[in-house]
N, C-alpha and C positions, 0 to 999 in steps of 0.2 A: 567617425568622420562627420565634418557639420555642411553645411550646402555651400560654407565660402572654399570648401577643399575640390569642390566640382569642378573641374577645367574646361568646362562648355564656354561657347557663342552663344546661344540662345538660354539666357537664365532661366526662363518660363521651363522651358524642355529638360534643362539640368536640374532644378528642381524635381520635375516629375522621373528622371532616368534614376535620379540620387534616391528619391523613394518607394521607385520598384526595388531600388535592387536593395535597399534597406528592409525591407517588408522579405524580398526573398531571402536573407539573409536570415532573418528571424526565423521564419518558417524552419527553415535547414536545420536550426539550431532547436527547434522544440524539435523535429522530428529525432534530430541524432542524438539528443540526449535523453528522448522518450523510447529511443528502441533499447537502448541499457538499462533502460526504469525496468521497460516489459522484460528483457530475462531477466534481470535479480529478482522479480517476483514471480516470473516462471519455474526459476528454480527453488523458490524459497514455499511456492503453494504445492509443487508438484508432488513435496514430500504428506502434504497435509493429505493430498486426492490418493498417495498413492500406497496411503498407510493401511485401508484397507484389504492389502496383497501382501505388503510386506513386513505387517507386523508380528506377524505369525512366524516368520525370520528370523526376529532377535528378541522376542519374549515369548519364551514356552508356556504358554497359558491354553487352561484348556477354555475357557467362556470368551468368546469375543468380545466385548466388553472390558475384559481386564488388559486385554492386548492395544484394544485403542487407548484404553485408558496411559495408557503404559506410553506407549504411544506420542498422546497428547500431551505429556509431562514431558518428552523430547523436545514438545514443537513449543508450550511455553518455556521451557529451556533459553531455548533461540530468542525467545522473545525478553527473556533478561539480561541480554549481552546488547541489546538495541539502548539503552541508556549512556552503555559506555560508549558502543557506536555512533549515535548522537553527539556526546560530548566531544569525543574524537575527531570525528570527520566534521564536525561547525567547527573546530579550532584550526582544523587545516584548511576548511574551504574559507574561513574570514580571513585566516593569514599566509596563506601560499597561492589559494584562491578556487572557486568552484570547479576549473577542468581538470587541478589536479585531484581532489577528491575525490568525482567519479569515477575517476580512471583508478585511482586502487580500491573503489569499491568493489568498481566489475569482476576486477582480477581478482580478489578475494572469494567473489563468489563462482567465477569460474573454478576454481581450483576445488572449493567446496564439494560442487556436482560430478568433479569427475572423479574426487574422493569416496561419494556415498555410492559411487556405479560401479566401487570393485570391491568395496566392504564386504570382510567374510561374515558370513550368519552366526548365528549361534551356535546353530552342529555341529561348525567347522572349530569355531573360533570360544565358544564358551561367554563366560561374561565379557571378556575382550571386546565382543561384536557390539552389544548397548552401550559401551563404555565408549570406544572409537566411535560410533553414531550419535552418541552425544557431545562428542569434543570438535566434530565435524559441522555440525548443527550450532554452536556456540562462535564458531568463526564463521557462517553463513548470517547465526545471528547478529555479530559484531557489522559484518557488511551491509545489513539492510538496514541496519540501526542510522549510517554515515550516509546511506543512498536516500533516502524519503526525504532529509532536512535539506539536502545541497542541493538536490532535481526541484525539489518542490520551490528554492530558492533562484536556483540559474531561471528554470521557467518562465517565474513572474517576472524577473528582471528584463528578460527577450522580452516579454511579451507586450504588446502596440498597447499604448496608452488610451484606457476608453471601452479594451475589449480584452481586460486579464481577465477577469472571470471564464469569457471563452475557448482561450488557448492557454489557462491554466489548469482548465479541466483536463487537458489532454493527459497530464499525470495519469490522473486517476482512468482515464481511459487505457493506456498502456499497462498502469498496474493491472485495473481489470481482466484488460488483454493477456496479460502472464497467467491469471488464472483461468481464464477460458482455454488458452492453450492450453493449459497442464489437462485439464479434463478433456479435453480435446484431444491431446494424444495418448490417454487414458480408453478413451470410447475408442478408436482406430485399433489399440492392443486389442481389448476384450472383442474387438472384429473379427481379429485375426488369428489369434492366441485362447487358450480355452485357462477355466478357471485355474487348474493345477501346472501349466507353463506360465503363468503368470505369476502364482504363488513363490512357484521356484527360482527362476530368472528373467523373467519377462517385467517384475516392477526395473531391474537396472535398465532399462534401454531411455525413459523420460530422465534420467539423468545426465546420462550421454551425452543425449540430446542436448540440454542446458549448457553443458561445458562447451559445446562445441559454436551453438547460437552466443555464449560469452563473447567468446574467441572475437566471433563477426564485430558484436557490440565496443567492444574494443578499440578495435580500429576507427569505427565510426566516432566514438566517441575523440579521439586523437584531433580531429578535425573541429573540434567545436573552438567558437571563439571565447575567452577571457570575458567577464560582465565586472569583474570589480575592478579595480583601479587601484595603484601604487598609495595613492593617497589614505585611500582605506584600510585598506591592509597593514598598513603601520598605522595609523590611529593608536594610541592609548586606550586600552583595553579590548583591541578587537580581540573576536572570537575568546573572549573568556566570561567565565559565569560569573563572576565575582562581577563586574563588571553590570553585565544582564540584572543581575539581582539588587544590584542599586538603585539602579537609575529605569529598569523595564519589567519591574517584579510582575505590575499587575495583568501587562501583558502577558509576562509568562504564564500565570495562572489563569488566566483565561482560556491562553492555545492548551491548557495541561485538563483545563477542567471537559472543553467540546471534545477535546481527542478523546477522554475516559466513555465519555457515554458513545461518539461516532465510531471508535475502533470496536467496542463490544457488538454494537448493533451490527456493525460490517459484518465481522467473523460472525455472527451467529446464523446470518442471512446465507453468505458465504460458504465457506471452507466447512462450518460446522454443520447444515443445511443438506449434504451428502448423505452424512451418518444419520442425521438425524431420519432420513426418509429411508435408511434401511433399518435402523436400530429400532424406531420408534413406529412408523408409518408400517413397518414389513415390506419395502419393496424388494424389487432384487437389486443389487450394485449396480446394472445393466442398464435399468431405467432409472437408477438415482441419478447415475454418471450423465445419459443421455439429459435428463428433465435440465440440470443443472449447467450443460452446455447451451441451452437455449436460453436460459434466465440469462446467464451470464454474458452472452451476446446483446439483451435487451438493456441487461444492465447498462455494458458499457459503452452504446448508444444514447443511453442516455445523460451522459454525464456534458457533451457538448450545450445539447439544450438548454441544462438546469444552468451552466456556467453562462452561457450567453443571457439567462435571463434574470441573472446576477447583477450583472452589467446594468443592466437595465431598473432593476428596483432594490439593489442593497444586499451586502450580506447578512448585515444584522437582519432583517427580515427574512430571509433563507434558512438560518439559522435557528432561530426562534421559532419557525414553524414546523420546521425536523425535528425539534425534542418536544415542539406540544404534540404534535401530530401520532408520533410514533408511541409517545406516553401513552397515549390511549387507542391506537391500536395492536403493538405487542402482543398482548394476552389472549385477544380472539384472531389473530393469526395465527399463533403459535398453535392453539391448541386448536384448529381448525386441520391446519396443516400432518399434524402429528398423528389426524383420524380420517385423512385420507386414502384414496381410494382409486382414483381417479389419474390419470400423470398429467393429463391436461389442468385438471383443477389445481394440483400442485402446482405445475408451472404458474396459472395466473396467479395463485397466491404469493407463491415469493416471488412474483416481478414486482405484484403491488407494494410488497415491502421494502425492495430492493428500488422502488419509484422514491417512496419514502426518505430512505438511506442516502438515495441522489442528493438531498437536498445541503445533504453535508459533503458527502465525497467529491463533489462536482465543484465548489469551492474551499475545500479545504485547505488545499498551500496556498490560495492567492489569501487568505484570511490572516495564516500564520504570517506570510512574509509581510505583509503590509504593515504588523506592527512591530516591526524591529527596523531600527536603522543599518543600513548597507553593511557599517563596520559589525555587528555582530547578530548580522540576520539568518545566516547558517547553523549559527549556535542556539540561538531563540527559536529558529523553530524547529531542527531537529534535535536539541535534549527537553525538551517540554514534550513535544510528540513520541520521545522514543520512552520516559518514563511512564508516560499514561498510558502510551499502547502496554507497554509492557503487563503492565498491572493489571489492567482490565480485557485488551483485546487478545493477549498471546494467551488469557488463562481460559479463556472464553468457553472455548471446547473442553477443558476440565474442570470445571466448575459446573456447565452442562450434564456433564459425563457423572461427574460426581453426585447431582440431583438426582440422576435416575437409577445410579445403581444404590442411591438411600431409599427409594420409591417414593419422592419427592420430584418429580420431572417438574410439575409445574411450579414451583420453588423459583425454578430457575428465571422462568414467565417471569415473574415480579420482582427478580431481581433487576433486568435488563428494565424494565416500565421503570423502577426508580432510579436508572440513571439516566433513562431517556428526560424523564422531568426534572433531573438534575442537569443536562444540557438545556431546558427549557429557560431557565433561571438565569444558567449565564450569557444567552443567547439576548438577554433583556438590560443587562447590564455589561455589554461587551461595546465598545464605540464602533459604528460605520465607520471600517477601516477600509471601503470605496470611497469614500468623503475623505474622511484627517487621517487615513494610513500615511506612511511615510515613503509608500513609492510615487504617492500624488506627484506627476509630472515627472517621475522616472521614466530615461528612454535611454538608454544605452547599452552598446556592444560592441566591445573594444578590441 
């Protein structure tokens, strides 16, 4: 709608009526298609939080250790079906358009969670049981693959010209929020449930859970409005790589280079950050679970701030400071962290790295979208984002996992420092895409 569609007396007041309710309109729309972000990654972390219960289920292993490991190789599983996800859902969200995308993400990943909450175990089921848990886990991961590129695309597009950085954070505050909830309804079980009702059937209930929070998402999301335009969506090469790779290569390699070092640093703060304070530090699950509800609350507080102050001084300098910064503190957090003692000291540690991480996560899809044009910005930034997560952030925790049971733990340490300084690099030669991005003066919602 433009301000000559306002049927008012008073232009002065039609103007201002025309832009509340344009402002509210937006807001509705980050919110309803941020509460679909947060369950697909509710359900997509909860398996990460809740491998510690249930891995013992479908891999008969006597060492803990070999279980997660085992485990882990499920959850980068998931993370190699995010490529095709990616490529899939950018080709439907450029040419059918972003509301239908989301909508069979979600469903996708509803069906997923209510899949893995009745999966028989091993005792019951034999191989059958990792074999189903990995086929279930590959259409989760196909669904998250199509959700990151298209949310992180519809958002920026909503969002007020002047202030994406701020309510493009909110992505990453919902993803957050999926993971705080999954440990979150992790802590509440081990409340109320004791170790061995947990082991046995107490990990299916946060799955449930997921299917059923789908369900809501769902609906919600039904109501969102359309961002691209008839125009677009027929263009000549929308939503194709062939396309992308002509004419937006070096964008693409840019969004594929920050995703490779931003998604490892995530998960290693994150989802891997659990085990790591029971594996490594000796906590018990009870206070890893707990420490990591708290971080992860701070974390995703944090993400509005760092977006808002985006806005304000640039991505490329946000950027650039997350890979020097984090280059040279990895190594004495890690292993600070890993000889801990204390849950309070843990906590401050991994906020301050999880502060660090903000510096990417807080802007990461207003970055991606800004350099793709409208017709194939779905596809640009979710298969750039879905092969570099893939590679580096889905492996994250087995590649960890794999360091220590080489007795190489800090191996790992300097792996992550040299891609943080490999985000340093491109962070230096990436263009202020809050300046000459291509949603400069995007404001529509159709």
């Amino acid at each position: 709608m433009n301000i000559s569609d306002s049927h008012v007396d008073d232009i002065s007041g039609g103007v201002h009526a025309h832009e509340a309710h344009d402002t509210r309109r937006r807001i509705f729309a980050i919110v309803a298609s941020a509460s679909g972000n947060l369950v697909e990654w509710y359900d997509f972390y909860v398996y990460s939080f809740g491998a510690l219960y249930f891995a013992s289920q479908f891999f008969p292993a006597e060492d803990q250790t070999t279980q997660l490991l085992n485990a882990a190789a499920i959850f980068a599983a998931g993370f190699l079906m995010r490529p095709i996800g990616g490529w899939l859902f950018g080709r439907i969200a450029d040419q059918l358009g972003r509301r239908t995308s989301m909508l069979i993400s979600v469903t996708m990943m509803c069906f997923g969670s209510f899949a893995i909450a009745i999966l028989p175990t091993y005792q019951t089921a034999g191989l059958l049981a990792p074999i189903l848990l990995l086929l279930v886990r590959l259409v989760q991961g196909l669904s998250v693959g199509g959700e990151y590129g298209t949310t992180a695309t519809y958002m920026s597009e909503v969002a007020l010209a002047g202030r994406r950085g701020f309510f493009s954070s909110f992505q990453y505050v919902t993803l957050i929020g999926g993971q705080l909830l999954a440990v979150l309804v992790l802590v509440i079980l081990q409340f109320f449930l004791d170790s061995e009702q947990l082991h046995a059937w107490g990990w299916r209930i946060p799955f449930a859970i997921g299917g059923f929070a789908a369900i809501i998402a769902l609906y919600l999301r039904r109501t969102l409005h359309e961002t691209t335009t008839e125009e677009s969506r027929k263009q000549k090469g929308s939503g194709t790589f062939a396309y992308i790779w002509k004419h937006h290569r070096k964008a693409f390699l840019i969004v594929a280079g920050f995703t490779a070092g931003g998604s490892l640093s995530f998960y290693t703060f994150t989802t891997y950050m659990q085990k790591y304070l029971v594996n490594t530090a000796g906590m018990s699950k009870a206070s890893a679970s707990e420490i990591m509800t708290g971080v992860l609350l701070v974390f995703m507080l944090l993400q509005p701030l760092l977006g808002a102050l985006s806005d304000k001084v640039g991505r490329k300098i946000m950027m650039t400071c997350f890979g020097g910064l984090l280059a040279l503190a990895t190594v004495p957090l890690m292993t600070a962290i890993g000889s801990v003692t204390s849950p309070t000291a843990a906590f401050f540690l991994i906020s301050f790295a999880l502060l660090l991480v903000s510096m990417y996560t807080s802007i990461a899809g207003i970055v991606k979208a800004e350099l793709f044009p409208a017709e194939v910005r779905a596809m640009g930034v979710g298969f750039s984002y879905a092969i570099a997560n893939a590679l580096f952030g889905g492996t994250a925790e087995y590649v960890a996992l794999w360091f220590k049971q080489a007795g190489m733990e800090s191996g790992f340490f300097w792996y992550v420092t040299a891609m943080m300084a490999f985000v340093f690099v491109v962070g230096l030669i990436m263009p202020d895409s809050r300046k000459d991005g291509y949603l400069q003066g995007h404001s529509s919602v159709n």
